[in-house]
N, CA, C and O of each residue as an XYZ file, in Angstrom:
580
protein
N      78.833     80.860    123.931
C      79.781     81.837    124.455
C      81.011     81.869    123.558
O      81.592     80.891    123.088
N      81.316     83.175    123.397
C      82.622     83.012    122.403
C      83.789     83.055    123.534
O      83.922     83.552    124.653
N      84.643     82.183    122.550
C      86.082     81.629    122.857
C      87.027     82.845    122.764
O      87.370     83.235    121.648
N      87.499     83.512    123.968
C      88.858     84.606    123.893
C      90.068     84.016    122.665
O      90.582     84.518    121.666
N      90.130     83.218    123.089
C      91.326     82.726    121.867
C      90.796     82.753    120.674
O      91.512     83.221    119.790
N      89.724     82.381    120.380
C      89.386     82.368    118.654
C      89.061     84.032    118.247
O      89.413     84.557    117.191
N      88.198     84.803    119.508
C      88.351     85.990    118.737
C      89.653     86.868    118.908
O      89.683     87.837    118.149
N      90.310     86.781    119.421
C      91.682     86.896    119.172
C      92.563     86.792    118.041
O      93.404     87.618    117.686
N      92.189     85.329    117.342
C      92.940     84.911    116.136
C      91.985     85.264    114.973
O      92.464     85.162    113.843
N      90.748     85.651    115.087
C      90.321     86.036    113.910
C      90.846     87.895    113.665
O      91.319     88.501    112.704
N      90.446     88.315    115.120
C      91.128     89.895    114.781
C      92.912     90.002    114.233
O      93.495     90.999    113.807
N      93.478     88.540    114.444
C      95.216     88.576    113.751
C      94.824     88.067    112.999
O      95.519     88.629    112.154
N      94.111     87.246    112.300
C      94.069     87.169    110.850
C      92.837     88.362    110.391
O      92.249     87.777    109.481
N      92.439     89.171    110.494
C      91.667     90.207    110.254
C      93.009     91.651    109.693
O      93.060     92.527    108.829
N      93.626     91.291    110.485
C      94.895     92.494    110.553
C      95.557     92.101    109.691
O      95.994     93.043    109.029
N      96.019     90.699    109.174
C      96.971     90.076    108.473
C      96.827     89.999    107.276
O      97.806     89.750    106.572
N      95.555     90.193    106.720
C      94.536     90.587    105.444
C      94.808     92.153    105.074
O      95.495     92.508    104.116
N      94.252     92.902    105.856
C      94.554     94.131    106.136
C      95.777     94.834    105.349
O      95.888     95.617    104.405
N      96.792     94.019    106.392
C      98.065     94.318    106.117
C      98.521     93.691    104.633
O      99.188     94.429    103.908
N      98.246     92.602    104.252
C      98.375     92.044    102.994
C      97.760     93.172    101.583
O      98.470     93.687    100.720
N      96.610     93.272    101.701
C      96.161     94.288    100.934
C      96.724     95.356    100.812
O      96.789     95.922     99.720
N      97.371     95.961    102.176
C      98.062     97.506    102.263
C      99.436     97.038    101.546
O      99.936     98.002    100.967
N      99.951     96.243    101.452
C     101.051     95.641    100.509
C     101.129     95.654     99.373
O     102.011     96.066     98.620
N      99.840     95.023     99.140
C      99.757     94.724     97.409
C      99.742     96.039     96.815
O     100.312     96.322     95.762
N      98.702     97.265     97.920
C      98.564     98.765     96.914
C      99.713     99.292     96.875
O     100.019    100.168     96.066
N     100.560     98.771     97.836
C     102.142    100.199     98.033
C     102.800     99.022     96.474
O     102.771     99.625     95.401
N     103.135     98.067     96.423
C     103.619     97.547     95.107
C     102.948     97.679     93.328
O     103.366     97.442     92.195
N     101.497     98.279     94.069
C     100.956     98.487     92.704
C     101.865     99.774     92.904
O     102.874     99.858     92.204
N     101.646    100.536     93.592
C     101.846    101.851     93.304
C     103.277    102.129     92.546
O     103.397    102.752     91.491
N     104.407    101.495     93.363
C     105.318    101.240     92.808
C     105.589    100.745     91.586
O     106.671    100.857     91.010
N     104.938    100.376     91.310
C     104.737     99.788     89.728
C     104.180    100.633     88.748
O     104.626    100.579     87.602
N     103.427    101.270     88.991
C     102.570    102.310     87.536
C     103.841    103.278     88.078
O     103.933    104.074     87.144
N     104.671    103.585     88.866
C     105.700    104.831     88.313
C     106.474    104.564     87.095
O     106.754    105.318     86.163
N     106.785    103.223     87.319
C     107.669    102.962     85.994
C     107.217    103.042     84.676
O     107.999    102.889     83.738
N     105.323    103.403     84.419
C     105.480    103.205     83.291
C     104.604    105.020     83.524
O     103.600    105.331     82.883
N     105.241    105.894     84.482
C     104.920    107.307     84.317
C     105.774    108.378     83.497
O     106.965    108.398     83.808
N     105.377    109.265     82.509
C     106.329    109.758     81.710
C     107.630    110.227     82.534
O     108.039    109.938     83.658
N     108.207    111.240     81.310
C     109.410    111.548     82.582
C     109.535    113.040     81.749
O     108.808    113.237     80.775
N     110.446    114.003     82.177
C     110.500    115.516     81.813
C     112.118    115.867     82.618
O     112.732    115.425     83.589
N     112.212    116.319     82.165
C     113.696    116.899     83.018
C     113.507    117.843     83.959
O     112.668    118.712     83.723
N     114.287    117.870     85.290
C     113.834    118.713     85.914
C     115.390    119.032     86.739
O     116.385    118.504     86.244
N     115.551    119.878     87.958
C     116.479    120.388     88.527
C     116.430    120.041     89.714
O     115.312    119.950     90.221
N     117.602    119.744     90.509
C     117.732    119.927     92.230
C     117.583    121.127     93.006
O     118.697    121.601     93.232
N     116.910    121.620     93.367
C     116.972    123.303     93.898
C     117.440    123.226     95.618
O     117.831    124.314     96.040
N     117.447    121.936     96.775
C     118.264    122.260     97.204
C     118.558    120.765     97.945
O     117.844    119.788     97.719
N     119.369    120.747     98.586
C     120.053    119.182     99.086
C     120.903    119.438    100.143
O     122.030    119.928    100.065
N     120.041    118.924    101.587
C     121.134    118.747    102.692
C     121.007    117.897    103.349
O     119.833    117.524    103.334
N     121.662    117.287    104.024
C     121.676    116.379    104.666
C     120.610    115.850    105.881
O     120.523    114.725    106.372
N     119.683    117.313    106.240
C     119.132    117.354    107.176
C     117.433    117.724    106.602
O     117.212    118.879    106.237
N     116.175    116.578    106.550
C     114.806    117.321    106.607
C     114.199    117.642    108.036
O     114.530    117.201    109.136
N     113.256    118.502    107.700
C     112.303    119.469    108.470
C     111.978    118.219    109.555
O     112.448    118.125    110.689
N     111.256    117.495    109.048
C     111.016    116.263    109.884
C     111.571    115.291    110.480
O     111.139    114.723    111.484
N     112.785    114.997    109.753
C     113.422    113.870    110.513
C     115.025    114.379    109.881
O     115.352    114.884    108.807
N     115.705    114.028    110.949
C     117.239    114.188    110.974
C     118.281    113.541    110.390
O     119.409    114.024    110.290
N     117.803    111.977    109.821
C     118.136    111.237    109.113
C     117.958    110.834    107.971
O     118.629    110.046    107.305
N     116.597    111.646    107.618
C     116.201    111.869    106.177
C     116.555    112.954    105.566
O     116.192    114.080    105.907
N     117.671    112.559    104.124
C     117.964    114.079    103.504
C     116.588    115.085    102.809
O     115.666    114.464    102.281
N     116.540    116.363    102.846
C     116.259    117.289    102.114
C     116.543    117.392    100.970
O     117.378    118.279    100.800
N     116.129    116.715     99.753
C     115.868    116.931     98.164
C     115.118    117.334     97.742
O     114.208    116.567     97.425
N     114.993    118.499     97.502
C     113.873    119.670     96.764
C     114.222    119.574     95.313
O     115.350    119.889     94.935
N     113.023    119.024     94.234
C     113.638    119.169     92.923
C     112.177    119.925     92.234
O     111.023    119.720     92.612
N     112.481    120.548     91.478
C     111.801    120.923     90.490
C     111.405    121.056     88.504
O     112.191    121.537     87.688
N     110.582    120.717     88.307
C     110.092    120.202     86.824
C     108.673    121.047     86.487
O     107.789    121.525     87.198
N     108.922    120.983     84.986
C     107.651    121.149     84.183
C     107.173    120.600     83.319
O     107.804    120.131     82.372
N     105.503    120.527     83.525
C     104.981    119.750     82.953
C     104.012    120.865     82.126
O     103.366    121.650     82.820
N     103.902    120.948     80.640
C     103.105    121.700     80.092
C     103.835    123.369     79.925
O     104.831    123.714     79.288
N     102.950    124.124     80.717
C     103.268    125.395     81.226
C     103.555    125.688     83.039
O     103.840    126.654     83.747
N     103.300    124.323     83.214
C     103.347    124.519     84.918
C     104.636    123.927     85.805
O     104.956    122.741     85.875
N     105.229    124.944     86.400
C     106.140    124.600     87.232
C     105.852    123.971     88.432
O     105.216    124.628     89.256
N     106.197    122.789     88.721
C     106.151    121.936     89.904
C     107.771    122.041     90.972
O     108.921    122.139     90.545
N     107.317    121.978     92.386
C     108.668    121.782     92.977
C     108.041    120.633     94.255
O     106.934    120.731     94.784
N     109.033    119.616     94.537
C     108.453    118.843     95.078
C     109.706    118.106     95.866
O     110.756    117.704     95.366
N     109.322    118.054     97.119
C     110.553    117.047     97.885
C     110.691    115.616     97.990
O     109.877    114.835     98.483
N     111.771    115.367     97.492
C     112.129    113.200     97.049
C     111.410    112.814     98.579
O     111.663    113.288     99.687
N     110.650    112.009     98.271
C     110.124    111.043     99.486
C     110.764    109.758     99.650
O     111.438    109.138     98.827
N     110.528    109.526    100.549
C     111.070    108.140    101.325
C     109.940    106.850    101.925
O     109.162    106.850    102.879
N     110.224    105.944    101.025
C     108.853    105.444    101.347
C     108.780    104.840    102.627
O     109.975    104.612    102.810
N     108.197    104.425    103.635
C     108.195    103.804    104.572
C     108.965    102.461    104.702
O     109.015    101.696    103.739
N     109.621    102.140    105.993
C     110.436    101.255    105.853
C     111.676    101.422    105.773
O     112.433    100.487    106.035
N     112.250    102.926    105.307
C     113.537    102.942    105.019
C     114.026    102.906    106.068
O     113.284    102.613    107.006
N     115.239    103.143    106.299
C     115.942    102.760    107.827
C     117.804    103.791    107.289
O     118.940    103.452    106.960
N     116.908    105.321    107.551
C     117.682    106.092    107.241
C     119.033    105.908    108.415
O     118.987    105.234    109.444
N     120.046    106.608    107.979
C     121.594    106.636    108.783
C     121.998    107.864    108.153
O     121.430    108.314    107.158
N     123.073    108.464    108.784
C     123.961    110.005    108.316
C     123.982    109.592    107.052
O     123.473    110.268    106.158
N     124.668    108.245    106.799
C     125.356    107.938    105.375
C     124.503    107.392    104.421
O     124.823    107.012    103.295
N     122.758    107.362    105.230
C     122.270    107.291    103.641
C     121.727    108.471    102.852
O     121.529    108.651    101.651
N     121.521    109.362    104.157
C     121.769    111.186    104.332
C     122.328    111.570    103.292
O     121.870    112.183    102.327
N     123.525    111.124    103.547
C     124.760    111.599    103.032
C     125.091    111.143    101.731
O     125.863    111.826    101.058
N     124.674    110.201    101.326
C     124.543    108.868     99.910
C     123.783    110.252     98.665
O     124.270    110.723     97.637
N     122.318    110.565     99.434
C     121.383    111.143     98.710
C     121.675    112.600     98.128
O     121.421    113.055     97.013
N     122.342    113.242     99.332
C     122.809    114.545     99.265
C     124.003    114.383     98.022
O     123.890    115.293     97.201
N     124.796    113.697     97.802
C     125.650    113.273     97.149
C     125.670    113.143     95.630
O     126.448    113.611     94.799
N     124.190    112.087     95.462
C     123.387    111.683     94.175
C     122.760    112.359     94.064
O     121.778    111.830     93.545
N     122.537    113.684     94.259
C     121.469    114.658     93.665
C     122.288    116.144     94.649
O     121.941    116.489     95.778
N     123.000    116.559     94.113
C     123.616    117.592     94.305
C     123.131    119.110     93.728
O     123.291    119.289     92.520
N     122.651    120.014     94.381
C     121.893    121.226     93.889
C     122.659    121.439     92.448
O     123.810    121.137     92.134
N     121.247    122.285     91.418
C     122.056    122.586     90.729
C     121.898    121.487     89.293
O     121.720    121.752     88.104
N     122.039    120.283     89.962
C     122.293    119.085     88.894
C     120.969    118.581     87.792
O     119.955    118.181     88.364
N     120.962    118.587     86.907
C     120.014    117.982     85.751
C     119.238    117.031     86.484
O     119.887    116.509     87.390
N     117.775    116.547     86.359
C     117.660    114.897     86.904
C     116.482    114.814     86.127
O     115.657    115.727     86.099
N     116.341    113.501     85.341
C     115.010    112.984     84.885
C     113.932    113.049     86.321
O     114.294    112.658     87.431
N     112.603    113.609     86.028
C     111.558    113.260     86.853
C     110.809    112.755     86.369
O     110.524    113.078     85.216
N     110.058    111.604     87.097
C     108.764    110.545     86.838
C     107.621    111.256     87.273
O     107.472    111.269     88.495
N     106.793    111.838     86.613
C     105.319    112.355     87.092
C     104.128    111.665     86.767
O     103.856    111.106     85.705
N     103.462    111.759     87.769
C     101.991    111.189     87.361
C     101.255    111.656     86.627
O     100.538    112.557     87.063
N     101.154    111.342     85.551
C     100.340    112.070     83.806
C      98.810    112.391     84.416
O      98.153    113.255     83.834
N      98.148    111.608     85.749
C      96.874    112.319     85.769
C      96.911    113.468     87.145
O      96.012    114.187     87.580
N      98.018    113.333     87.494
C      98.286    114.242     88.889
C      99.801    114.968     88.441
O     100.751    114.280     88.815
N     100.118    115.999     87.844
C     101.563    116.150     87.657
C     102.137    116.863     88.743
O     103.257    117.312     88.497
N     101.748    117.060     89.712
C     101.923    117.473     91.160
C     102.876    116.243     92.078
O     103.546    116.322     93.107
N     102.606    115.299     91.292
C     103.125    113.888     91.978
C     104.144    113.151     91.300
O     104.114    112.703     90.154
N     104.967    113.090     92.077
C     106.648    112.693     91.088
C     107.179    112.510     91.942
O     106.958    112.849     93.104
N     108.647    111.450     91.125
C     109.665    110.920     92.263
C     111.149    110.924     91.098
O     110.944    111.235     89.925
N     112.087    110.683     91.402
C     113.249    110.782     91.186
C     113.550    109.421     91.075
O     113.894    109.081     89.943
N     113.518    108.498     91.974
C     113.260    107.172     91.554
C     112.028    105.965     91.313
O     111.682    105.200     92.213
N     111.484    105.955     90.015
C     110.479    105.038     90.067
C     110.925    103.684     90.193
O     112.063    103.227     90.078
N     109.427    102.906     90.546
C     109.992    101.260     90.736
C     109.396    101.017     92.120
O     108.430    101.657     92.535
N     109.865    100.298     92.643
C     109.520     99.724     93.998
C     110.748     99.874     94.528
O     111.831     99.870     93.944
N     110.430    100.050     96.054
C     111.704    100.606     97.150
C     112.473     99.154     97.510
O     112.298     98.062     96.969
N     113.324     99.487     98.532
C     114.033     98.061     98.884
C     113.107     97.185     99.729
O     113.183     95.956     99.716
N     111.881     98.148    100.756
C     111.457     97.331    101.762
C     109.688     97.413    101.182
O     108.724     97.134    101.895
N     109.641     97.723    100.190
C     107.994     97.704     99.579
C     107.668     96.163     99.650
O     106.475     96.197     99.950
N     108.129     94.375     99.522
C     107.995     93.777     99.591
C     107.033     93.615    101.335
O     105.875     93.323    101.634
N     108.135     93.947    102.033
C     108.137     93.744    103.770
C     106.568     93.711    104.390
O     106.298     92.835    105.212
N     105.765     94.472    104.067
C     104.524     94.542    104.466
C     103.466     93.269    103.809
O     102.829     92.457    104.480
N     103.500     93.367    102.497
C     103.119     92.060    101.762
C     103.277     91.109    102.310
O     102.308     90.358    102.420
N     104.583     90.720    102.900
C     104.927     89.456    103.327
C     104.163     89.250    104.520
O     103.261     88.439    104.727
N     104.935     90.574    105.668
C     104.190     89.959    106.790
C     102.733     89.738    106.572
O     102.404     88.562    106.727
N     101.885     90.464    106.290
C     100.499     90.168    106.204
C     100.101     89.412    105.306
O      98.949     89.472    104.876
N     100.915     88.643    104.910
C     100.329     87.310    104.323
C     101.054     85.758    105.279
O     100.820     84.550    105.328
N     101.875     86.593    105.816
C     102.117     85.185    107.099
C     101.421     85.545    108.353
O     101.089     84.602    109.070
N     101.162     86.662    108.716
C     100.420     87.070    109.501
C      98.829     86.036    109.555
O      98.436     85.341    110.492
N      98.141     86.273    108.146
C      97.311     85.566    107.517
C      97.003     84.149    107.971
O      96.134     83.598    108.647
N      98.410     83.699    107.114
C      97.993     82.017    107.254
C      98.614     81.616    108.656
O      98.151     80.535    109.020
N      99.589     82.197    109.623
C      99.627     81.903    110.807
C      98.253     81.669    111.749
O      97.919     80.851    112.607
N      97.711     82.718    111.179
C      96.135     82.999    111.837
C      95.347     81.617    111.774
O      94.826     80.839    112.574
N      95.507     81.708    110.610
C      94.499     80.647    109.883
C      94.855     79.105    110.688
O      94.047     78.473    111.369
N      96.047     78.781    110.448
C      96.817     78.021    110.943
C      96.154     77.599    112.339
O      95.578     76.513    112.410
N      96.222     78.370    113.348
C      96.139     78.348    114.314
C      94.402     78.301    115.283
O      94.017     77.989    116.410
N      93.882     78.750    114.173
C      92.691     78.839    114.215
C      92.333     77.633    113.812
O      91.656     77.190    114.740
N      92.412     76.536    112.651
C      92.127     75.697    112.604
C      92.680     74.151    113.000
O      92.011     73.134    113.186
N      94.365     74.369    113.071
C      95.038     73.819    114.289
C      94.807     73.661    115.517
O      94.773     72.536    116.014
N      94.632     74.630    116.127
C      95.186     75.159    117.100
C      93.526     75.309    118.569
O      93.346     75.990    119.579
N      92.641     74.139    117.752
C      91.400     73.549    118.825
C      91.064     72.726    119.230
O      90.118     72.568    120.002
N      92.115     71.648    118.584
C      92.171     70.236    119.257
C      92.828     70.193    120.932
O      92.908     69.124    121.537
């Protein structure tokens, strides 16, 4: 007969893997931007307020790559922990109108960001699901005496 508690701790360390892996891809990802070309491109519009969320600014920028005009809105990667004033920060640093290097993806040029690199909270997921992990583990092999 299986043990409620052990399958319990294998589905949190099942998740904690999971989640570890979904970490490692958001930091790869973050990582090949930095070594994605770059092209100059424009702000076309900036407010304080997106379609979707009220705390995330609206940065519409646009670039070309080749012969093709791209327009594309700055994303926010998960995790952020928007406020008026980081609203207001963005609207600020990218003011319509203004010049801005863009990072595009050389095999997708549809796909670009304004800042490459890894975000502030791209670590956060990695972590937990790797303590998630060995908590599991931990406990699972601890945790039957």
């Amino acid at each position: 007969m299986w043990n409620p508690y052990v399958i319990i701790l294998v589905l949190f360390v099942v998740a904690g893997v999971a989640a570890t892996l979904w970490g490692l891809a958001i930091i790869a990802r973050g990582r090949r931007t930095l070594r994605w070309p770059s092209t100059e491109g424009a702000i076309e519009e900036s407010r304080l307020v997106s379609d979707t969320d009220d705390l995330f600014p609206h940065i519409l920028f646009s670039y070309r790559v080749g012969v093709q005009t791209y327009r594309r809105e700055l994303g926010f990667p998960g995790g952020t922990n928007p406020t008026p004033e980081f609203a207001a920060s963005y609207v600020k640093k990218f003011p319509v109108g203004a010049r801005v290097r863009v990072f595009y993806d050389p095999e997708r040029p549809d796909q670009a960001t304004l800042e490459p690199g890894l975000a502030q909270g791209d670590w956060m997921i990695l972590t937990l699901g790797i303590l998630a992990t060995l908590l599991g583990i931990l406990l699972l092999v601890f945790g039957q005496s």
